[in-house]
C-alpha positions in Angstrom: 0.0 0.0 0.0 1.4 3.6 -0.9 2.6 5.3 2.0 0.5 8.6 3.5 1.5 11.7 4.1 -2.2 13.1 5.2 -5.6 11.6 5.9 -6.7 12.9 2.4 -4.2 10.7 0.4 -6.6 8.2 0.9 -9.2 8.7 -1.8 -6.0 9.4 -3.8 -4.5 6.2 -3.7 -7.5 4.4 -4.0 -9.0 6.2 -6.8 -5.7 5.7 -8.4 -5.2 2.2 -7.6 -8.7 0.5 -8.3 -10.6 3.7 -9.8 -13.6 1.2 -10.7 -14.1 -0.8 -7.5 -17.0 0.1 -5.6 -15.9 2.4 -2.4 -19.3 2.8 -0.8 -22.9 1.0 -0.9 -25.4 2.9 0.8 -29.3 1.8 0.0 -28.3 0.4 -3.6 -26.5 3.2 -4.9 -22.5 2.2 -5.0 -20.0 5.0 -5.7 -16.6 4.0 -7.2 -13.3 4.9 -5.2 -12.5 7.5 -8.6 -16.4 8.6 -8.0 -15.6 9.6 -3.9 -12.8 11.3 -4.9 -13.8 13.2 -7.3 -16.8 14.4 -4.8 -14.6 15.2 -2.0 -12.5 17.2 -4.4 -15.5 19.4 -5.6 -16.5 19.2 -1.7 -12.8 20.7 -0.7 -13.6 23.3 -3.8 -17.5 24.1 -2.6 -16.1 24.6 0.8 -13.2 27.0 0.0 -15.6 29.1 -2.5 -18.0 29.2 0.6 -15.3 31.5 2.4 -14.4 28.9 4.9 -10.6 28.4 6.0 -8.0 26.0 7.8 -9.4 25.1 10.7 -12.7 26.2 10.5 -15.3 23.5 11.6 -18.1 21.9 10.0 -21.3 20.6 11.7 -23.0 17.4 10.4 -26.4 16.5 12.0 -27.5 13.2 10.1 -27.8 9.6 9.9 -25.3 8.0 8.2 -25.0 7.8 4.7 -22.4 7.1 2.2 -22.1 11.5 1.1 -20.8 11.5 4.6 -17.5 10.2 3.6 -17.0 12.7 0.6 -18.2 15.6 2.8 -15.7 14.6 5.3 -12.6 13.8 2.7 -13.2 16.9 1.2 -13.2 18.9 4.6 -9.6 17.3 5.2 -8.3 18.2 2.2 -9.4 21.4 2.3 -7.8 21.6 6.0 -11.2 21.6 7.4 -12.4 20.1 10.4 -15.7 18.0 10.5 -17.7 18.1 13.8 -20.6 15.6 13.6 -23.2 16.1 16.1 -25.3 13.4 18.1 -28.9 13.3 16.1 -30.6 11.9 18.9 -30.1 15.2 21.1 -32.8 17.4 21.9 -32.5 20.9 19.6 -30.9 22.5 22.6 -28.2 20.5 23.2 -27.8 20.5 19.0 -27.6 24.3 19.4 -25.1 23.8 22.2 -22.3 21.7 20.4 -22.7 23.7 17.0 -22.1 26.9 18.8 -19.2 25.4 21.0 -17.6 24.2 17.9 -18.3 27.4 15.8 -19.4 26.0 13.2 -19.6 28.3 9.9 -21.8 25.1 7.8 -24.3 22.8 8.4 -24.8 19.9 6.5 -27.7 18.1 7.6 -30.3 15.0 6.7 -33.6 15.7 5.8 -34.7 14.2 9.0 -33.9 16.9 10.9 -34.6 20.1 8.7 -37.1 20.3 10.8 -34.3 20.9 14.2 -32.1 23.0 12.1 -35.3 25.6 11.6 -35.5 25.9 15.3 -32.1 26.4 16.6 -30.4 28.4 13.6 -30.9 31.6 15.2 -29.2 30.0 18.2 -25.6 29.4 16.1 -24.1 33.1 15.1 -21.7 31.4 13.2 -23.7 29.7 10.5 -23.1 31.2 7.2 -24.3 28.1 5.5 -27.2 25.3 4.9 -26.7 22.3 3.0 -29.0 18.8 3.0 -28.1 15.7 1.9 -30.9 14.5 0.4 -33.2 16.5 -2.4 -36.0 18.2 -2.1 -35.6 21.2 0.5 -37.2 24.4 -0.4 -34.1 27.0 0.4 -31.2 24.7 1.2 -29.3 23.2 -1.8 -29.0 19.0 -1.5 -25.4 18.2 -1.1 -24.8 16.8 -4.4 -26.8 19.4 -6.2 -23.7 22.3 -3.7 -20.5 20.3 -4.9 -21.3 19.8 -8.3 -21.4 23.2 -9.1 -17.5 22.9 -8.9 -14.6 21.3 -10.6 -13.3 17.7 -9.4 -9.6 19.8 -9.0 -7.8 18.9 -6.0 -6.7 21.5 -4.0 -3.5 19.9 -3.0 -3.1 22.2 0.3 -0.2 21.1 2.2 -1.8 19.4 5.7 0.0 19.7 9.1 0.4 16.9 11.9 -1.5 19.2 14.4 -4.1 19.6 11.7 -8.3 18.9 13.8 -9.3 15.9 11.0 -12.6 15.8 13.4 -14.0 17.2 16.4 -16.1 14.4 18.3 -18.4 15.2 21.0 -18.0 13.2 24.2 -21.3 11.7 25.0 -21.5 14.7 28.5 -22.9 11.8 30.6 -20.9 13.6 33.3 -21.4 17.1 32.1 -21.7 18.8 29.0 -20.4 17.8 25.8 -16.8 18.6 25.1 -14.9 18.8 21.9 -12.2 16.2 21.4 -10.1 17.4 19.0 -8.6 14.2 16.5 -5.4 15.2 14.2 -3.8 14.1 11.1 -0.8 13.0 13.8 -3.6 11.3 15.5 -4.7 9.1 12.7 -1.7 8.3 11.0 -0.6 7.2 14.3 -3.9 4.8 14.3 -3.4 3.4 10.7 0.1 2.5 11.4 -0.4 0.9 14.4 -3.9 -0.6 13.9 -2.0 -2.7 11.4 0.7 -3.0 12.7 -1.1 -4.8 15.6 -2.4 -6.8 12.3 -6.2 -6.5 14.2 -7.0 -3.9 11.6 -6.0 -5.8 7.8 -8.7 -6.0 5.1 -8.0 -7.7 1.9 -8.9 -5.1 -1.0 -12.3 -5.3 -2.6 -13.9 -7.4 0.6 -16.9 -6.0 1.7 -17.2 -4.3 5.6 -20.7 -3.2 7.1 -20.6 0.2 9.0 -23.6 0.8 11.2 -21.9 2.2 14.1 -23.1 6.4 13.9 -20.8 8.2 12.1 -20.6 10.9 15.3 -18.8 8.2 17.3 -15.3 7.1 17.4 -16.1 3.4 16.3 -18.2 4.8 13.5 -16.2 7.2 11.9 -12.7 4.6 12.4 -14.5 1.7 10.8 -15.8 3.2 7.5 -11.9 5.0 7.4 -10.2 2.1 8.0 -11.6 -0.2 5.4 -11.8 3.0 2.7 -7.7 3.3 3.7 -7.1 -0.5 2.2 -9.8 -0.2 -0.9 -12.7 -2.0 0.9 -16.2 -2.1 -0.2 -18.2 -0.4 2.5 -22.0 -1.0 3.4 -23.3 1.9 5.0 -26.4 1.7 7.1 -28.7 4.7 7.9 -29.2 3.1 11.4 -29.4 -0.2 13.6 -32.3 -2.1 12.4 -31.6 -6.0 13.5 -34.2 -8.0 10.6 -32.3 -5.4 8.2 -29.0 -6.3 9.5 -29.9 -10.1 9.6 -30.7 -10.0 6.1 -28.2 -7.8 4.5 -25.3 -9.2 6.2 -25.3 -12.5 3.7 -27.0 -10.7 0.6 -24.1 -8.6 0.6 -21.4 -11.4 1.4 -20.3 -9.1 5.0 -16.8 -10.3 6.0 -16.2 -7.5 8.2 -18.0 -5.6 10.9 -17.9 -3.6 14.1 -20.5 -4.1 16.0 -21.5 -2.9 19.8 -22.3 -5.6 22.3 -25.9 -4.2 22.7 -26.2 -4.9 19.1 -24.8 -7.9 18.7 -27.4 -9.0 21.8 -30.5 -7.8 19.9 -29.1 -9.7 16.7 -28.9 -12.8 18.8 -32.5 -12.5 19.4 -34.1 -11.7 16.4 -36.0 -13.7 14.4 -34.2 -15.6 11.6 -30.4 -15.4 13.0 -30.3 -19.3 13.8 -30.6 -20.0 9.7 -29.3 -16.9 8.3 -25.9 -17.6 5.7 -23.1 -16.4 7.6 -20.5 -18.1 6.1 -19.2 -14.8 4.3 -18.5 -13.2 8.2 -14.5 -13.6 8.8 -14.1 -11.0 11.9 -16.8 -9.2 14.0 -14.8 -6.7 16.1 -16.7 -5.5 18.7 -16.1 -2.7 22.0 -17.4 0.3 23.5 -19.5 -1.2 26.2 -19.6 -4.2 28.3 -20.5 -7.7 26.8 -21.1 -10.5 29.1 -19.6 -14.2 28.4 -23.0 -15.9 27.9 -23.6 -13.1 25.3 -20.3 -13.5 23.7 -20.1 -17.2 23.6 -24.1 -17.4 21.7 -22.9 -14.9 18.9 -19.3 -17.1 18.8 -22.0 -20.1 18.0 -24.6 -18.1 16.0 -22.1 -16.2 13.7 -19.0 -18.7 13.5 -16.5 -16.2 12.7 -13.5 -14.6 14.5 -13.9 -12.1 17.3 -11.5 -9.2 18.1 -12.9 -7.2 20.8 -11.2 -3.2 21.2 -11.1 -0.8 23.9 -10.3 2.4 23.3 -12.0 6.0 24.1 -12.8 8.8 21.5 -9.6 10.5 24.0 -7.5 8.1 22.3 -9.0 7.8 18.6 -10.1 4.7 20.1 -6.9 3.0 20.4 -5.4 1.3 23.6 -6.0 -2.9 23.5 -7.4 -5.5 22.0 -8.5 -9.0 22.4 -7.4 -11.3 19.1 -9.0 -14.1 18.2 -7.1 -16.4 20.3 -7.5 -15.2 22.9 -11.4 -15.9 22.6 -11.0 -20.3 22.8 -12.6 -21.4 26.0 -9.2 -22.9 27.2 -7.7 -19.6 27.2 -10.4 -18.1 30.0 -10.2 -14.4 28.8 -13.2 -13.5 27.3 -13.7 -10.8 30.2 -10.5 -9.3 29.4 -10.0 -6.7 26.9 -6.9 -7.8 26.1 -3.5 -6.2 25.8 -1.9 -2.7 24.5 -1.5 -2.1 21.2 2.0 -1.2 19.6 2.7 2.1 20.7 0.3 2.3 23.3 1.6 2.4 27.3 -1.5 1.5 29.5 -1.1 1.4 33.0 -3.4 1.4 36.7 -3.0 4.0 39.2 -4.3 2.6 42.1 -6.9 5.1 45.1 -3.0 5.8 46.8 -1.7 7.2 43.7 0.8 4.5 43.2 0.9 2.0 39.5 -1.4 -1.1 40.5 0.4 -4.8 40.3 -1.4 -7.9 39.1 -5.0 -7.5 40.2 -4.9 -4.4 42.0 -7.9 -1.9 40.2 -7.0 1.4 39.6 -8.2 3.9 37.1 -6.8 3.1 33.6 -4.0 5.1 32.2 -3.3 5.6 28.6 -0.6 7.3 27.0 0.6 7.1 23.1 0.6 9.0 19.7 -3.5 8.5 19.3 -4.2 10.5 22.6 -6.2 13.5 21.3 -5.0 17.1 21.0 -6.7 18.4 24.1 -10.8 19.2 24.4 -11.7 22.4 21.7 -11.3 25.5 23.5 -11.2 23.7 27.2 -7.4 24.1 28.4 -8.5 23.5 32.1 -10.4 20.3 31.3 -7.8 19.1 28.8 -5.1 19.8 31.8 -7.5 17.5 34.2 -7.1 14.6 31.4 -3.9 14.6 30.5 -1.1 15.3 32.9 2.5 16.6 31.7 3.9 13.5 31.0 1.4 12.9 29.0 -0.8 10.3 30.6 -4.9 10.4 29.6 -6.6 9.3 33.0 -9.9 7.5 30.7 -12.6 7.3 34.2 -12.1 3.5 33.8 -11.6 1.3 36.7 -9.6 -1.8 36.0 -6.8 -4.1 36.6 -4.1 -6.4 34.6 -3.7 -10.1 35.6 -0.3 -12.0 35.7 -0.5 -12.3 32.3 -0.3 -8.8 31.2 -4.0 -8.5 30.2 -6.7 -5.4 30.9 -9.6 -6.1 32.3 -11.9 -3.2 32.8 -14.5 -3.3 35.9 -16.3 0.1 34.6 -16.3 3.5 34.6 -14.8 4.8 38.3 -18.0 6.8 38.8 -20.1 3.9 38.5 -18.4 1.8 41.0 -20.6 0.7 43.9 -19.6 1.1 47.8 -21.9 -0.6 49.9 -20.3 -1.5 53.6 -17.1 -0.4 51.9 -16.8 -2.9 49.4 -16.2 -1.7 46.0 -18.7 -3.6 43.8 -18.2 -2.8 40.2 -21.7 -3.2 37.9 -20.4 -5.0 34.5 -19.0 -8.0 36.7 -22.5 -8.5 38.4 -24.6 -7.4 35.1 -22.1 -10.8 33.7 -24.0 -13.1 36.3 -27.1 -11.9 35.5 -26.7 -12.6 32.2 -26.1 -16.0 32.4 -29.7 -16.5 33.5 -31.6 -17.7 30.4 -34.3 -15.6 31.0 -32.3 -12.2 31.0 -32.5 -10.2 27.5 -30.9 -6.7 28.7 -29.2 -5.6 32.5 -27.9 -3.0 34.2 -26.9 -2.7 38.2 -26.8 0.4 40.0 -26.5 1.6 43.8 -29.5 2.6 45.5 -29.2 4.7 49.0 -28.8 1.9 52.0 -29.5 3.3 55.3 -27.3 0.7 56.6 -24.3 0.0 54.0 -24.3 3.5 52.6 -25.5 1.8 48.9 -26.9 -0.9 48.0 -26.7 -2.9 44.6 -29.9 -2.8 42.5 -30.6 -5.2 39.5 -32.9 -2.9 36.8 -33.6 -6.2 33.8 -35.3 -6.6 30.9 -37.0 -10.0 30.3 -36.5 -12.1 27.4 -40.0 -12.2 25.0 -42.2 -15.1 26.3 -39.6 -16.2 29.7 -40.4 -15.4 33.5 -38.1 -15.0 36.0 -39.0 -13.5 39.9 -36.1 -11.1 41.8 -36.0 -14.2 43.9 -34.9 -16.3 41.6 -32.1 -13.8 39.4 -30.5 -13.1 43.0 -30.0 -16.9 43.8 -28.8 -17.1 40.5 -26.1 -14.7 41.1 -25.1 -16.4 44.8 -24.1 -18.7 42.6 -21.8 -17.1 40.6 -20.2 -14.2 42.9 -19.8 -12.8 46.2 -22.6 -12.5 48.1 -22.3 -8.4 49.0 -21.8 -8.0 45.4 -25.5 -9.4 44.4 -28.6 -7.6 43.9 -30.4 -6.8 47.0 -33.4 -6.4 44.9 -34.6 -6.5 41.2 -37.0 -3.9 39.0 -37.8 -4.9 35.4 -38.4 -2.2 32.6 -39.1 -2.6 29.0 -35.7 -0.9 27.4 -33.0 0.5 29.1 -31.7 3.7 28.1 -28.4 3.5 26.5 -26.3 6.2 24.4 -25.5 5.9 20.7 -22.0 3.8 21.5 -24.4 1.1 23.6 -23.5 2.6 27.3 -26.4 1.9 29.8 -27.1 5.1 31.1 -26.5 4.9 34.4 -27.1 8.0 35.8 -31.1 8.1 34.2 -31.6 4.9 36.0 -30.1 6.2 39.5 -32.0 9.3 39.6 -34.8 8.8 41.2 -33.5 6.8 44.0 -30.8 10.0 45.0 -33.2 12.9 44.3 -33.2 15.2 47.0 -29.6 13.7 48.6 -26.4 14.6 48.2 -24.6 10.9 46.1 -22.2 9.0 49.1 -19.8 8.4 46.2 -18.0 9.5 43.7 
């Protein structure tokens, strides 16, 4: 593969190298690798003629779809920075990002035109409105705004510290902040990512991206397959009977998928005799994913598994799990494996001091993808990463004697009921073991007596019963006993962010209103 120089010589090389193959598939409309070049050099062209300059940022608000990839292409090589924005935020929190990031366009799907109308007199900075699709009455459809320029690339010279994209963390704990990911930053990825070898694609294969192209795991995927000359499927959203069919109509080999998805897959109709014989990776990360989970889609999809953990901090790099590493014998399907090339992980225990072999600490990350800093937040950046450069992620964890990570969960979520630390993931596991269980999450609750106590919030597989009684035996059985559920509620859905996180704090909130939380 020709060497890069910049994030943008990848439609160059490919569209030089196999003009003709299809780069992207997105609801049965292919575009060649010469075809998304061409676009994101009338893209670079449409946004210099629009006034906009190096380093200026770009707001997307949209579902994916395959234009995404020649809007953002053509934003990096016009030295532009693309800052996608969560679609499932309410138009406040829309107005709140665009503003932060300053952005001077919009691009947006039809779906929300309808947003864009409210908050535009909220964003100052907008000097422009563009839509994907066809058909709105003042803003011209993407397509119809880049043709009217020539396919001429404008060769600008990139820098390392150049923003490639701005992602929005998901402001679980606060609001939404800017992480700013360079062309140091992903050059540092593609390099490493196959150097690790997790990350190589034979050209021409075929790699499904459903992941939402405002997250890390999204936007990496689609990149990283367009970087080797990879036929991408790109899915407007998570829709499991669309996925279940698709998937061997379009001979998948590769896809990233979060372990909330790959659980709904599991149980939708049709996945026990669908054709996955194409599948030869699922790579999956993000959230949590429990063994009995893990060891049904091992059996369902028969393919290899690499699971990744990374944070949008670190352009999503840090370790992975190989294939392996995933046989029975082996015993470290809870594990997230070990640092990539490059990457230095490490666990500072509650005295300060690096963890040894079991010890949990929060996770320490330090390497070439850790981001820039947070956009226009030098105190929060400072808070993040220290001056040796170490990124402190919020993740509790530990390594065994082995030198693997296994993460408990974030620090704020650990429970501390009769001071015992009780982290949620390792008892949503047990609970997931029980045949009955379809979705779980495990929060503390106030205690008058231990301070917290750990609460079991389920979801109940479609046609199974199972009483509190019976899931909390069920987890005596499979860890300590202060760690269990002291009781059980069951809900319809639990509600998750885009990446597949159980919102946590939602489900605590009514316990703790009107106290001040015991923990941290």
């Amino acid at each position: 593969m020709t060497a890069l120089t910049s994030v943008a010589d990848i439609p160059r090389i490919q569209a030089a190298e196999r003009p003709d193959a299809v780069a992207l598939w997105f609801d049965g409309r292919e575009t060649t690798f010469k075809q998304w070049n061409d676009a994101a050099n009338r893209c670079a062209q449409a946004l210099l003629a629009q006034g906009l300059k190096p380093g200026d940022r770009v707001g997307v608000l949209s579902k994916n779809n395959d234009d995404f990839f020649a809007l953002w292409l053509g934003a990096v090589k016009a030295r532009i920075c693309l800052a996608p924005v969560n679609w499932r935020l309410a138009p406040p929190e829309v107005a709140f990002i665009l503003k932060d990031a300053g952005a001077k366009l919009l691009v947006c799907g039809a779906d929300f035109a309808d947003v864009v109308d409210m908050i535009v007199s909220d964003v100052p900075t907008l000097e422009g409105l563009v839509q994907f699709e066809d058909g709105h009455p003042r803003w011209p459809s993407f397509r119809d705004w880049i043709g009217r320029h020539p396919a001429e690339d404008p060769r600008l010279p990139s820098r390392p510290d150049d923003d490639v994209i701005q992602l929005y963390t998901s402001g679980t704990t606060g609001l939404p902040k800017g992480v700013q990911l360079t062309q140091a930053n992903y050059l540092a990825l593609f390099s490493l990512a196959l150097e690790a070898g997790w990350a190589r694609y034979e050209p021409e294969t075929t790699n499904l991206v459903l992941m939402p192209l405002f997250h890390v795991a999204g936007v990496n995927c689609g990149l990283l397959g367009l970087l080797q000359g990879v036929r991408e499927i790109i899915l407007k959203e998570v829709n499991p009977a669309e996925i279940v069919e698709l998937m061997p109509r379009m001979g998948v080999n590769y896809a990233f998928l979060a372990p909330t998805i790959i659980n709904m897959l599991l149980q939708t109709p049709g996945v026990e005799t669908a054709d996955f014989s194409a599948l030869q990776r699922i790579f999956y990360g993000a959230s949590p994913i429990s063994e009995s989970v893990l060891r049904q889609a091992q059996d369902v999809f028969a393919c290899d598994f690499t699971q990744l953990y990374g944070l949008t901090e670190t352009i999503g790099g840090a370790c992975y799990l190989p294939p392996e590493d995933h046989a029975a014998e082996r015993d470290k399907l809870r594990s997230c494996g070990k640092p990539w090339p490059g990457f230095e992980i490490r666990v500072i225990t509650g005295e300060g001091a690096p963890g040894g072999p079991g010890e949990v600490g929060e996770v320490q990350i330090r390497g070439p993808g850790i981001m820039k800093g947070y956009w226009k937040r030098p105190e929060a950046t400072a808070e993040a990463i220290d001056s040796d450069g170490w990124f402190s992620s919020g993740d509790a964890g530990f390594f065994d004697d082995e030198g693997y990570l296994y993460i408990h969960d974030r620090v704020k979520d650990m429970i501390v009921t009769g001071g015992e630390n009780v982290y949620p993931a390792e008892v949503e596991n047990a609970l997931f073991s029980h045949p009955a269980i379809a979705d779980a999450a495990v929060i503390g609750v106030p205690d008058e007596r231990w301070g917290e106590a750990v609460k079991a919030i389920v979801v109940i597989k479609a046609g199974q019963a199972a009483t509190a009684e019976e899931l909390i035996a069920h987890c005596r059985g499979k860890i300590a006993g202060y760690k269990c559920p002291k009781s059980v509620d069951v809900i319809d859905v639990l509600p998750r962010n885009p990446s597949g996180k159980v919102l946590r704090r939602e489900l605590r909130a009514p316990y703790w209103e009107g106290r001040e939380r015991m923990v941290g």
